[in-house]
C-alpha positions in Angstrom: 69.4 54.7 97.2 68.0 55.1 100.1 65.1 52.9 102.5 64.1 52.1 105.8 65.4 48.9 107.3 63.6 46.1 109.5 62.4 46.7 112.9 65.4 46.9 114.8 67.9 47.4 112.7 70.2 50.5 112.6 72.4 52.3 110.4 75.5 54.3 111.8 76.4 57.2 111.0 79.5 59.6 111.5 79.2 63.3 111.4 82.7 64.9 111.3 82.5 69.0 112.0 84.7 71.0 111.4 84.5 74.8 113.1 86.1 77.6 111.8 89.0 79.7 112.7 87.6 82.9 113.1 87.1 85.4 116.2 84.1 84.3 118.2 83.5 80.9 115.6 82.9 78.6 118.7 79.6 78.0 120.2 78.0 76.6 123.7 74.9 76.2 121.7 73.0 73.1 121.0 73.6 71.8 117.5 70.7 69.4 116.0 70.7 67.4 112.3 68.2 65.5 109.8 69.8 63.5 107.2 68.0 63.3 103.9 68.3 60.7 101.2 66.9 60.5 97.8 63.0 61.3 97.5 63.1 63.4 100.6 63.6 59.9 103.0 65.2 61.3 105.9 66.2 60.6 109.4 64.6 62.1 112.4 66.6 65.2 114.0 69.7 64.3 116.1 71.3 66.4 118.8 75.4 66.8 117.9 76.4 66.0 121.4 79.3 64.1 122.8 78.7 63.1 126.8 80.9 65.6 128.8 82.8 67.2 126.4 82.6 70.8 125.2 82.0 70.9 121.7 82.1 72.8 118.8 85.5 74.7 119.3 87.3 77.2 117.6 89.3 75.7 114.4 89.1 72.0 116.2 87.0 69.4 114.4 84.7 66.7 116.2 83.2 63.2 115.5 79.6 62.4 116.0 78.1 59.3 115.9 74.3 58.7 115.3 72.5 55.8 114.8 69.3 55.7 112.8 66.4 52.6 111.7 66.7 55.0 108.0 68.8 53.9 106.1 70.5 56.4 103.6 73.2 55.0 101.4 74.1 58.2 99.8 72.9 61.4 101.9 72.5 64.0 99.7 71.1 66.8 101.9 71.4 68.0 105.5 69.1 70.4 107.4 71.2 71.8 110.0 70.0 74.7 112.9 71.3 75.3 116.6 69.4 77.1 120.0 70.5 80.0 121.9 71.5 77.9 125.0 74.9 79.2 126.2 76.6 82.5 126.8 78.3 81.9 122.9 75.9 81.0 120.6 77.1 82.4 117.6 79.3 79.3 115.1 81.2 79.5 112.4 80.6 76.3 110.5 83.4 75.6 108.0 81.9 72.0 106.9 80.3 68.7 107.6 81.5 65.4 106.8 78.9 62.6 106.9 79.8 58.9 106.4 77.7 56.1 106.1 79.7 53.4 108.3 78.1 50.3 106.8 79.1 51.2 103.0 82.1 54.2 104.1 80.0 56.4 101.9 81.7 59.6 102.8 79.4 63.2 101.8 80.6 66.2 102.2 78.7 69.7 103.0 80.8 73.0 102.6 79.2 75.3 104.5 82.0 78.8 105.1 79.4 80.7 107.2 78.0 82.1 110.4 75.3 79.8 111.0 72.2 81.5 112.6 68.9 80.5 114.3 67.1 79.6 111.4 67.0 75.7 109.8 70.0 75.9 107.2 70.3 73.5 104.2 73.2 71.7 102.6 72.9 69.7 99.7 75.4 67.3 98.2 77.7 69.0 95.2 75.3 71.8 96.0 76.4 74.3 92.3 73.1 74.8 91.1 72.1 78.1 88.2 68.9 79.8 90.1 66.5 78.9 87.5 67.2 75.2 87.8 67.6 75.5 91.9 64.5 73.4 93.1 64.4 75.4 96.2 64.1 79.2 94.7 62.2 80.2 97.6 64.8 79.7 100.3 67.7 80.8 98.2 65.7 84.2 97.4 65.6 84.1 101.0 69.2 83.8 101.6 70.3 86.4 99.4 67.5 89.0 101.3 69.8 88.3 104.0 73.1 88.7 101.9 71.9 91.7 100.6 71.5 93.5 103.8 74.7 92.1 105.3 76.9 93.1 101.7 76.3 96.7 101.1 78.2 98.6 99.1 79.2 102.1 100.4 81.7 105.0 98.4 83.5 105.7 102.0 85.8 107.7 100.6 84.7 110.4 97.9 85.3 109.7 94.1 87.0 106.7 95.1 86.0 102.9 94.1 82.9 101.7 96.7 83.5 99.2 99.4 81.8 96.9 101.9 80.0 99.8 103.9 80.3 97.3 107.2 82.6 94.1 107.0 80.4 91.0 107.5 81.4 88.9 110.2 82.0 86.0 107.3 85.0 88.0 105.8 86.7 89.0 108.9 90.3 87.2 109.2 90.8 83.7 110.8 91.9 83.7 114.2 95.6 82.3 113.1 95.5 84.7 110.3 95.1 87.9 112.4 97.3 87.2 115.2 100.0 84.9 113.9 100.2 86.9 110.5 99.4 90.4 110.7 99.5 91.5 114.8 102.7 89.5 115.0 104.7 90.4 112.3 103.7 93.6 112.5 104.7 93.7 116.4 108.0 92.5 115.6 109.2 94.7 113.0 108.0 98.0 115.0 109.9 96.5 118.0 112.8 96.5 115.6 112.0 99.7 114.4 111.9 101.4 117.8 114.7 100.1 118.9 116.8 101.1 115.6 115.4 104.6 115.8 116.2 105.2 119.5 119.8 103.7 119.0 120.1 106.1 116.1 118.5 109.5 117.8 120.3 112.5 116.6 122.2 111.2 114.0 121.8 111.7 110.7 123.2 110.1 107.4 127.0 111.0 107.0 127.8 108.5 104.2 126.5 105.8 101.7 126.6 102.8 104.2 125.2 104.7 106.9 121.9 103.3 105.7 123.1 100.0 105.9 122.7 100.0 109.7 119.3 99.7 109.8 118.8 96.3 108.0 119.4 94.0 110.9 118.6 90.1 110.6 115.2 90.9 111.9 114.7 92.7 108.6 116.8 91.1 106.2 118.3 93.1 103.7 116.4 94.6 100.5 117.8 93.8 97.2 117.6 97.2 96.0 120.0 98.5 98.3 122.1 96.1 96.3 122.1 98.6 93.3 123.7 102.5 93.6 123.2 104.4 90.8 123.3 101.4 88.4 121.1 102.8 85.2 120.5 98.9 84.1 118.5 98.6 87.6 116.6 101.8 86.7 115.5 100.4 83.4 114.4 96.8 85.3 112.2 98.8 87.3 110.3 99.3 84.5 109.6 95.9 83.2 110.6 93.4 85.9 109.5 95.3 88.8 106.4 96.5 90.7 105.4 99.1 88.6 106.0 97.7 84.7 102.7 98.1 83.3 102.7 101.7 82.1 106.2 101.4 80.2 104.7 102.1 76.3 106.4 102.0 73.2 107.6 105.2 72.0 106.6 106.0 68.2 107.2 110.1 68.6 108.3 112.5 70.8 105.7 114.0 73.0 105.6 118.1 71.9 106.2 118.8 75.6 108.8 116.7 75.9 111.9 118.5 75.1 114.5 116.1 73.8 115.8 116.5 70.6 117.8 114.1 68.7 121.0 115.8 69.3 120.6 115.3 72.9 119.8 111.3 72.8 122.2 110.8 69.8 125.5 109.1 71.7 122.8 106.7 73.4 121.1 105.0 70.4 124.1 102.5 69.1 124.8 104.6 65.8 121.1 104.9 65.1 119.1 107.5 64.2 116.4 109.0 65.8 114.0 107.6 63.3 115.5 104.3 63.2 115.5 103.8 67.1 111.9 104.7 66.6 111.5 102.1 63.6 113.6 99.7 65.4 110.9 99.1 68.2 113.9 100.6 70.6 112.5 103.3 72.2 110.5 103.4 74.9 108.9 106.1 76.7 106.7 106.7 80.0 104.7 109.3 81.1 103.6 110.1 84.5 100.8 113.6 83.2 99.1 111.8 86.3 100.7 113.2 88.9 100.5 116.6 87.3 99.4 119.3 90.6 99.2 116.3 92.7 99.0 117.8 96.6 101.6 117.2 98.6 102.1 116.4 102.6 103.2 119.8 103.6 104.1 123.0 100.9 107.7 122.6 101.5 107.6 118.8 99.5 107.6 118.5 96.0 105.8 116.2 93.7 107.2 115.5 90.2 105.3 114.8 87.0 108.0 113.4 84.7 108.4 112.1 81.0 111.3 109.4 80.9 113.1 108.0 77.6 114.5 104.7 77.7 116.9 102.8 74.9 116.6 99.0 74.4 120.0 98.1 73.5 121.8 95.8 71.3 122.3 94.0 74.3 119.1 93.6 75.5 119.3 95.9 78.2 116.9 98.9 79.2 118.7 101.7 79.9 117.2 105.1 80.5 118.6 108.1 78.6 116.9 111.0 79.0 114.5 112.4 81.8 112.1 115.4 82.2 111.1 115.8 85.8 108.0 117.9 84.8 105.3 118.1 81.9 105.9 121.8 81.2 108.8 122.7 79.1 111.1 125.7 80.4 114.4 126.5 81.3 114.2 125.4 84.4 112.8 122.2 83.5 115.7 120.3 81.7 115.9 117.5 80.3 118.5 114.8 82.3 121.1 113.2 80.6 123.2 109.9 80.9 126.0 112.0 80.0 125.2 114.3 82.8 127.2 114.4 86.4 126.9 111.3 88.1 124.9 112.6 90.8 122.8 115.2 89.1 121.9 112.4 87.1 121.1 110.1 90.3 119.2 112.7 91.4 117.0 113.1 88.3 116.5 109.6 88.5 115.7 109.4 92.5 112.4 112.4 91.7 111.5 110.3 88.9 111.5 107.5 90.6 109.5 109.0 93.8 107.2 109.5 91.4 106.7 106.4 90.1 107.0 105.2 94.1 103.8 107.0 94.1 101.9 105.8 91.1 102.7 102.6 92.5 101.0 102.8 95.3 98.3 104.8 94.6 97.5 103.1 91.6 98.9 99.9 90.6 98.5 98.6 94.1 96.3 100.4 96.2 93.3 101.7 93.7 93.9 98.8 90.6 93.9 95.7 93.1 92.6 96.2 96.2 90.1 98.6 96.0 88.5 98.0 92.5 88.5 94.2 93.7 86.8 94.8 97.0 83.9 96.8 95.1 84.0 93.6 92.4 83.8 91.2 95.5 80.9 93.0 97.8 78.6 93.0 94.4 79.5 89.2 93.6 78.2 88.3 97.2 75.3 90.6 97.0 74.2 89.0 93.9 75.2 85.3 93.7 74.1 82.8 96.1 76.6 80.6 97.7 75.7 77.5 95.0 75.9 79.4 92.3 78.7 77.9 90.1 80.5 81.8 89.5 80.4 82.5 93.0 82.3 79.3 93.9 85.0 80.0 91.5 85.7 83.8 92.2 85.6 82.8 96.3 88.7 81.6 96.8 90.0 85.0 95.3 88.3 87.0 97.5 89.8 85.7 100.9 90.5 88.3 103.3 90.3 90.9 100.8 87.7 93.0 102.6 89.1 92.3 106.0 92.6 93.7 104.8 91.2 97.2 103.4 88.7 97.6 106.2 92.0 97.2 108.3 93.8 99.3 105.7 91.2 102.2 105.8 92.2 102.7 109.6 95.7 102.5 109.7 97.2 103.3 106.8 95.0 105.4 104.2 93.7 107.9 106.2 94.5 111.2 107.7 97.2 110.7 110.0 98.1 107.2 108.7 101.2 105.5 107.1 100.7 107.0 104.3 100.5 110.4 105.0 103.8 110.2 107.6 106.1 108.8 105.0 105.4 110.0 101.4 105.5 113.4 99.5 102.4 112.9 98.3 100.3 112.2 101.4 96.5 110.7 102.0 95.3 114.0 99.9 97.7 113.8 97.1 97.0 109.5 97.1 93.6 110.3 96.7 93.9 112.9 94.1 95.7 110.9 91.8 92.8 107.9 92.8 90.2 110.0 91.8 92.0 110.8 88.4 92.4 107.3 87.4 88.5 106.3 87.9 87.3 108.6 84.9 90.0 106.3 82.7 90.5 102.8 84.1 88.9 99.5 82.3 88.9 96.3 83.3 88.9 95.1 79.4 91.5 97.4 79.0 93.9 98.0 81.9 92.4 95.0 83.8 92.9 92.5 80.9 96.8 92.1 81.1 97.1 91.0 76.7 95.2 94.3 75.9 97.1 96.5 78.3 100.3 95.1 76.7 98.7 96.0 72.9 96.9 99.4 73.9 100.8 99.9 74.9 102.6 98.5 71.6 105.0 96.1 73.9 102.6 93.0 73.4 104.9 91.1 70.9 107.7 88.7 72.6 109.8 90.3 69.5 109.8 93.5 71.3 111.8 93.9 74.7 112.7 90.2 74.0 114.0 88.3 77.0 113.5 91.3 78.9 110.4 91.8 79.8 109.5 89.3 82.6 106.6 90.5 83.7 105.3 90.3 79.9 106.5 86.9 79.5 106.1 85.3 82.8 102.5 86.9 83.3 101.4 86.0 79.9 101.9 82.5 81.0 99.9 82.3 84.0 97.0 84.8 82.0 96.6 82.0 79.5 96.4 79.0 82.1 93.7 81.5 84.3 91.5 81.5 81.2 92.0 78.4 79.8 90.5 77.6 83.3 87.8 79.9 83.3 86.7 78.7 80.0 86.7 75.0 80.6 84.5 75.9 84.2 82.1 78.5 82.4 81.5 75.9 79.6 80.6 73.2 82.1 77.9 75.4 83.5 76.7 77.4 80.4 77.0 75.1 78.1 74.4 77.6 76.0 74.2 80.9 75.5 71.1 81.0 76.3 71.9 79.5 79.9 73.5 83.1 80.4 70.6 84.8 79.6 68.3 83.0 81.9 70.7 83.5 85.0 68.9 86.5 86.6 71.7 86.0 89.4 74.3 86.5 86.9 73.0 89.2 85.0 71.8 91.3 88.0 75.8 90.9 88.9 76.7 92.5 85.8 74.5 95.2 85.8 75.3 96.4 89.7 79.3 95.8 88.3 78.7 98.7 85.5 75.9 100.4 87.5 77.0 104.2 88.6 78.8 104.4 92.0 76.2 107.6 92.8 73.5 105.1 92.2 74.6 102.6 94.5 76.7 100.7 92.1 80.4 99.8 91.8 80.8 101.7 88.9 83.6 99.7 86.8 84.4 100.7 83.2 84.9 98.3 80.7 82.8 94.9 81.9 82.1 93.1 78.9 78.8 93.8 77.2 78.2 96.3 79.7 77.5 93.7 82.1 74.8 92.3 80.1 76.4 89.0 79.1 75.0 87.5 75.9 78.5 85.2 75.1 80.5 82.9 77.5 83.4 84.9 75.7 82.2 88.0 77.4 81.7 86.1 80.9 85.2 84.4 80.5 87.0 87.9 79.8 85.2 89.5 83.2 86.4 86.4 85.3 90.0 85.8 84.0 90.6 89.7 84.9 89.1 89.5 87.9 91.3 86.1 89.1 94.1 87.8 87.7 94.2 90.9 89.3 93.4 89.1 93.0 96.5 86.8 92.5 99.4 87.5 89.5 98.1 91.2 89.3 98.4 91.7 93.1 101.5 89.5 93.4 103.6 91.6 90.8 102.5 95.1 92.9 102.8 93.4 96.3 105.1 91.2 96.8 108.7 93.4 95.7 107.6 96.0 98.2 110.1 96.1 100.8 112.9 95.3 98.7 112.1 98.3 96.5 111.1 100.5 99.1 113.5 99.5 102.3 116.2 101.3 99.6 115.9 104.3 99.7 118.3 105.2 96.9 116.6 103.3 94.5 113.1 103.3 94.8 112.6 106.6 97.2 108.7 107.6 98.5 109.8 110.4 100.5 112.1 113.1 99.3 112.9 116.8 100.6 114.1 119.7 99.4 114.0 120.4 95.5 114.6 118.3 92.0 117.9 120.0 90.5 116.2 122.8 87.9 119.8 122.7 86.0 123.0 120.5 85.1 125.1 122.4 88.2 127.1 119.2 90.0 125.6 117.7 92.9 127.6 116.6 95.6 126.4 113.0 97.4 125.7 115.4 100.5 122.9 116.5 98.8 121.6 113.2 97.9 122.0 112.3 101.8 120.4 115.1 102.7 117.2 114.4 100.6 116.2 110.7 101.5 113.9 109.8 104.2 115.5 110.2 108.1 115.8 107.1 110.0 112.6 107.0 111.5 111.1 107.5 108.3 112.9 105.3 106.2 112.5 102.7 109.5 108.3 103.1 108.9 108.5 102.6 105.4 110.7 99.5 105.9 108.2 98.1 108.5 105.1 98.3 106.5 106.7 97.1 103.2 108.2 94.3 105.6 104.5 92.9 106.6 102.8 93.0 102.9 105.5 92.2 101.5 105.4 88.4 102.9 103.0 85.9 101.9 100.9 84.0 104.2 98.0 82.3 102.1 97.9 79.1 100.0 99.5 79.5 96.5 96.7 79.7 93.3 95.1 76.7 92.8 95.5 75.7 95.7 92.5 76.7 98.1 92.3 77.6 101.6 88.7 76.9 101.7 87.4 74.2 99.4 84.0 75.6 97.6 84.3 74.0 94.5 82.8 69.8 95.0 81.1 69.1 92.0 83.1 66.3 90.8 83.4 67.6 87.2 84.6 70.5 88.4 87.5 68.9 90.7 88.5 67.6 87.8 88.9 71.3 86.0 90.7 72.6 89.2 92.7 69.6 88.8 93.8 70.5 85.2 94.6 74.1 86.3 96.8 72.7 88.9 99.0 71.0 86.6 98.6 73.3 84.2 100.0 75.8 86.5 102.9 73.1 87.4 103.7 73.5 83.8 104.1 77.3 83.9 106.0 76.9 86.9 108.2 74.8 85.4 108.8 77.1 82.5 109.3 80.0 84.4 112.1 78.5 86.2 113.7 77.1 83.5 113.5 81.3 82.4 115.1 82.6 85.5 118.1 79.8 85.4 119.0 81.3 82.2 117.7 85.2 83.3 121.2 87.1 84.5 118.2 88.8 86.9 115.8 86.6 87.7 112.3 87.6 89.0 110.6 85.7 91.5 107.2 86.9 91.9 105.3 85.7 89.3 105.8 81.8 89.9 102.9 79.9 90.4 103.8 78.5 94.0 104.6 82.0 94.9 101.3 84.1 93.7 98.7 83.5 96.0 95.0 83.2 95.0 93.8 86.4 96.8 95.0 90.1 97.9 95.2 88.6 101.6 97.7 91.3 102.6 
C-alpha cells in the first residue's frame, strides 16, 4: 500500500546501486530517481548524490538516502535516467536496491544494462508475456533499440551467423578480461617463450624429451600419462572430449575392409555375427574429413573408419583401423596384432583426425558458434522481462565476447589455428561448412536422441563405461525437469504460446534461412512455430545444455588431451604408414609437433581449458526475481546437488574417473 503522510512527515529511503564491472561502466554523470508505489503514487525525482564523493564507480556499490512526505510501503517501480554532465557519461547499471527504512521493505530492480539518456523503467519482479505487459508501447520501443544493437551477420561464409558488432552489454567484465583471459594468457606465453628459447635447436631425441616442457607453470597433462595404452584410445571415445559420434556397429561398412578373419583373435571366442548381436561392436566413422584442405600440401589429413570391441571386461579396446574411406592396397586396415609402433602410429593419424573433428565441430561450430547465432536472435526478439529471456541469460554470459575475441586471434588466417594443426583455418572451415547441411538441434543438439539415432542410448550397452552417457544423462534430465517446471509457470496454456508474438517471432528468425537474415538452425521444434510447451521445453533444455554440460565435456579436457602429443596429436608431418613395414619410435618422434608448436598448442589448451565462471545454477547475474520462480531455481539447485552427489559416488567406484561433467564443475555458459 502506498499514501501520502501528514504535513511534515517523512519517509526514508535507501537506494543501494550497484555499478557494473565492465570497461567504461563508471559515470561522472548526474543520476536522478522517482519512486512509484501502487496506483502510480510516486515520489518526486531525487538526484543520487552523496556530498563530495565521486559516485557511481566501476564494480563498487553506493548507498543513497532520500527522504520523501510519500509514503510507499512497497515500491514496485522506478523511473531511472541520468545527464551528460561529465567527461564519462556512459553507466553500466547492474541493479538497484530500494529499502523502505520505516518497515525494511527491501525491493530490488535488476537492471544488466548500459543505461542511456532516455527515462528507463524498472518494475518490481518485472517477468511479464508481451500481451499482458501493461506498458507495450515502451517495450516495443526497447526492442527497436535491441534490434539495431543485435544484428545478426554470416561473417564468415557457409558458416553459422553471429553478432555482426558486439554490443557494449556483452563485452567481458573488467575482472573477467584482465584477471582471466589477458593474465593467464600472458603467463603461459611467458612460459612458452622462455621454454622455446631454452630449447632452440633441439629436437626430440627420446620419449621423455617431451616431458621437459611441462613445468609447474603448466602442470602436467594427464594424457602424457598414457603411451601407447589401447584402453586409453578406446576412453577417448566415450569418456573424453570427443564421445558423441562413437555409434553402434550393426554391419560392416562396404568400404571398410575388415573381414572377420582379420578381427577374429579380438572378439573373446565370438563370432563376427555374435559380437555384432552381442551389442559389442562399435564403430566410428570420420567420411567428414574426406578432401579436407590442409595447412600446406606437404601435411596430410586422414579420413578414417575405426572398429572397437567392448570386452568381457568392460573395456573399449580398438581393433582394427582404416586411416582412409577408399579401400586399396595402400590403404590397410591396422591391426592390434600389428607392430607396436606401426600400430601407434595408425592410432596417432586417427587420432589427429578426431583432434580435428573436435575442434572444428564438437567444440568450435556445435557450441560456440551455433549458440552465439541462438543467443543474438533470443536478444533481438525477447525483451529483457520476458520470462524465456531471463532463463536462457545466464547461459549466454560472455559467449559473444569470447568468439568476437576468438574470430581475431584464433580462427582466422594467420591465427592459432592455422599455425598448429594439419588442417588449418581453410580445412576447419571446410569441415564447418559440411556439417551445417546435416546438424539438428532435435537431433545432435538433444543429447537422449543423439545417443538413440546412434544405438548406444541403453545403460545395458557400454555399461559402466560410458561416462559421458551416464553422467550427462543425469544433468539432461535435471535441465529439463527445470525447464519444464519454469515454462509451465509461465504458459500454463497452450494457447499462452500462441499469443507470445515475442516468442514466436524468436522461433521463426531461429529456423529462418541464414541468406535471409536468419540463423538458420535445423531441427527447432515445430519449425519454430511452437504450438506445445513440449516443443518449447525441447528447444530450451538443448540450448542450456549445450552452453554448460555440452560445452563443458568439449572444453574443459583440452589441454590435458592436447598438451600430449602422443595421444591426442593436432599436428602431424610426414605420411600415415600405407603398409605393416615396422616403424621405429624415431619415426614417431619425428612426426609430432616441434617444441614451439607443441609449446602453442599447450598454451591455448592451457587458458580454455580452466574455468573461471560460476558453476550451473548458480548465476553470475541474478535475472530471475519472480518469487515463484526462485523457488524453481531453488529446486534445480538441489536437484543438481543430487546429481552431484551421484556422480561422485560413480567416479569413487570408476577405475578412471571423469571429472567434467559434475555439477560444481560445468559452468552455466561457454565463457571461454
Amino acid at each position: 500500500m502506498s499514501k501520502s503522510k501528514g504535513k511534515g512527515t517523512v519517509t526514508k529511503y535507501n537506494i543501494t546501486v550497484q555499478t557494473g564491472d565492465k570497461k567504461g561502466a563508471g559515470t561522472h554523470a548526474h543520476v536522478y530517481i522517482i519512486l512509484y508505489g501502487t496506483d502510480e503514487i510516486q515520489t518526486k525525482e531525487y538526484k543520487l548524490s552523496n556530498f563530495l564523493k565521486s559516485d557511481f564507480k566501476r564494480g563498487k556499490f553506493e548507498s543513497f538516502s532520500i527522504k520523501s512526505e510519500v509514503h510507499i510501503s512497497e515500491v514496485q517501480k522506478i523511473e531511472l535516467w541520468r545527464d551528460n554532465n561529465g567527461s564519462s557519461t556512459n553507466w553500466y547499471l547492474d541493479w538497484i536496491e530500494v529499502t523502505n527504512k520505516e518497515n525494511s521493505f527491501t525491493t530490488v530492480f535488476p537492471a544488466l544494462k548500459w543505461i542511456k539518456e532516455n527515462h528507463h523503467y524498472f518494475f518490481v519482479n518485472e517477468t511479464t508475456l508481451p500481451q499482458n505487459d501493461h506498458m507495450k508501447e515502451s517495450r516495443r520501443l526497447e526492442m527497436q533499440v535491441l534490434q539495431k544493437e543485435y544484428q545478426l551477420d554470416v561473417k564468415i561464409s557457409g558458416l553459422p551467423a553471429q553478432v555482426k558488432v558486439l554490443p557494449e552489454d556483452e563485452t567481458f567484465s573488467w575482472h573477467y578480461f584482465f584477471d582471466v583471459l589477458l593474465s593467464k594468457l600472458a603467463e603461459y606465453e611467458i612460459e612458452s617463450l622462455k621454454l622455446t628459447k631454452k630449447g632452440k635447436g633441439k629436437e626430440w631425441k627420446k620419449v621423455d624429451d617431451v616431458k621437459t616442457v611441462y613445468t609447474k607453470a603448466f602442470g602436467v597433462p594427464q594424457g602424457s600419462k598414457y603411451f601407447n595404452d589401447d584402453k586409453k584410445f578406446g576412453r577417448q571415445r566415450i569418456s573424453c572430449l570427443n564421445s558423441l559420434i562413437i555409434e553402434m556397429c550393426t554391419a560392416i561398412p562396404e568400404n571398410f575392409a575388415v573381414t572377420e578373419d582379420m578381427i577374429k583373435p579380438f572378439l573373446e571366442g565370438k563370432t563376427l555375427k555374435q559380437a555384432i548381436e552381442g551389442k559389442r561392436l562399435f564403430m566410428t566413422n570420420l567420411a567428414i574429413l574426406e578432401d579436407c584442405p590442409t595447412r600446406s600440401e606437404n601435411l596430410i589429413m586422414p579420413c578414417p573408419l575405426a572398429l572397437f570391441y567392448f570386452n568381457d571386461a568392460n573395456c573399449l579396446l580398438p581393433i582394427a583401423i582404416q586411416l582412409f574411406q577408399k579401400k586399396g592396397p595402400s590403404n590397410p586396415v591396422f591391426l592390434r596384432s600389428d607392430p607396436e609402433y606401426t600400430w601407434m602410429l595408425a592410432k596417432m593419424w586417427y587420432n589427429l583426425a578426431d583432434s580435428t573433428y573436435h575442434q572444428s565441430l564438437t567444440h568450435l561450430n556445435f557450441t560456440h558458434l551455433m549458440m552465439e547465432g541462438i543467443s543474438v536472435a533470443t536478444k533481438r526478439n525477447l525483451a529483457l522481462q520476458h520470462p524465456i529471456m531471463k532463463l536462457l541469460q545466464p547461459h549466454f554470459l560472455y559467449l559473444m565476447a569470447i568468439d568476437s575475441l576468438a574470430l581475431v586471434s584464433l580462427i582466422k588466417p594467420g591465427g592459432i589455428i592455422d599455425k598448429v594443426s594439419n588442417a588449418g583455418i581453410n580445412g576447419t572451415f571446410n569441415i564447418m561448412r559440411k556439417s551445417m547441411e546435416w546438424w539438428r538441434l532435435d537431433l545432435h543438439g538433444t543429447l537422449p536422441e543423439n545417443l538413440k539415432n546412434r544405438g548406444v542410448f541403453e545403460h545395458s550397452v557400454l555399461t559402466g563405461a560410458y561416462h559421458v552417457r551416464d553422467d550427462g544423462l543425469l544433468l539432461y534430465g535435471a535441465i529439463k525437469s527445470y525447464v519444464e517446471k519454469y515454462v509451465g509457470l509461465y504458459f500454463p496454456t497452450e494457447g499462452s504460446l500462441s499469443a507470445d508474438y515475442e516468442l514466436q517471432n524468436w522461433g521463426a528468425e531461429l529456423v529462418k534461412s541464414r541468406d535471409d537474415g536468419g540463423v538458420g538452425i535445423l531441427g527447432v521444434p515445430g519449425n519454430g512455430n511452437f504450438k506445445t510447451t513440449d516443443q518449447l521445453v525441447i528447444t530450451l533444455t538443448a540450448i542450456i545444455y549445450t552452453c554448460s554440460a555440452g560445452h563443458a565435456t568439449a572444453n574443459f579436457e583440452q589441454y590435458d588431451e592436447y598438451g600430449a602429443p602422443f595421444n591426442y596429436p593436432y599436428h602431424l608431418s610426414g605420411k600415415p604408414p600405407t603398409d605393416k613395414s615396422p616403424v621405429a619410435i624415431e619415426t614417431i618422434l619425428n612426426v609430432i609437433a616441434k617444441r614451439e608448436m607443441l609449446l602453442e598448442t599447450m598454451s591455448i589448451t592451457k587458458v580454455l581449458s580452466d574455468k573461471a565462471t560460476d558453476s550451473l545454477g548458480h548465476f553470475e547475474k541474478q535475472f530471475i526475481v519472480d518469487p515463484h520462480a526462485v523457488q524453481i531455481v531453488e529446486e534445480f539447485r538441489q536437484k543438481l546437488q543430487e546429481v552431484g552427489k551421484i556422480i561422485d559416488e560413480r567416479n569413487q567406484k570408476r577405475e578412471f574417473p571423469y571429472e567434467w561433467l559434475r555439477p560444481q564443475v560445468v559452468p552455466n555458459a561457454i565463457s571461454i
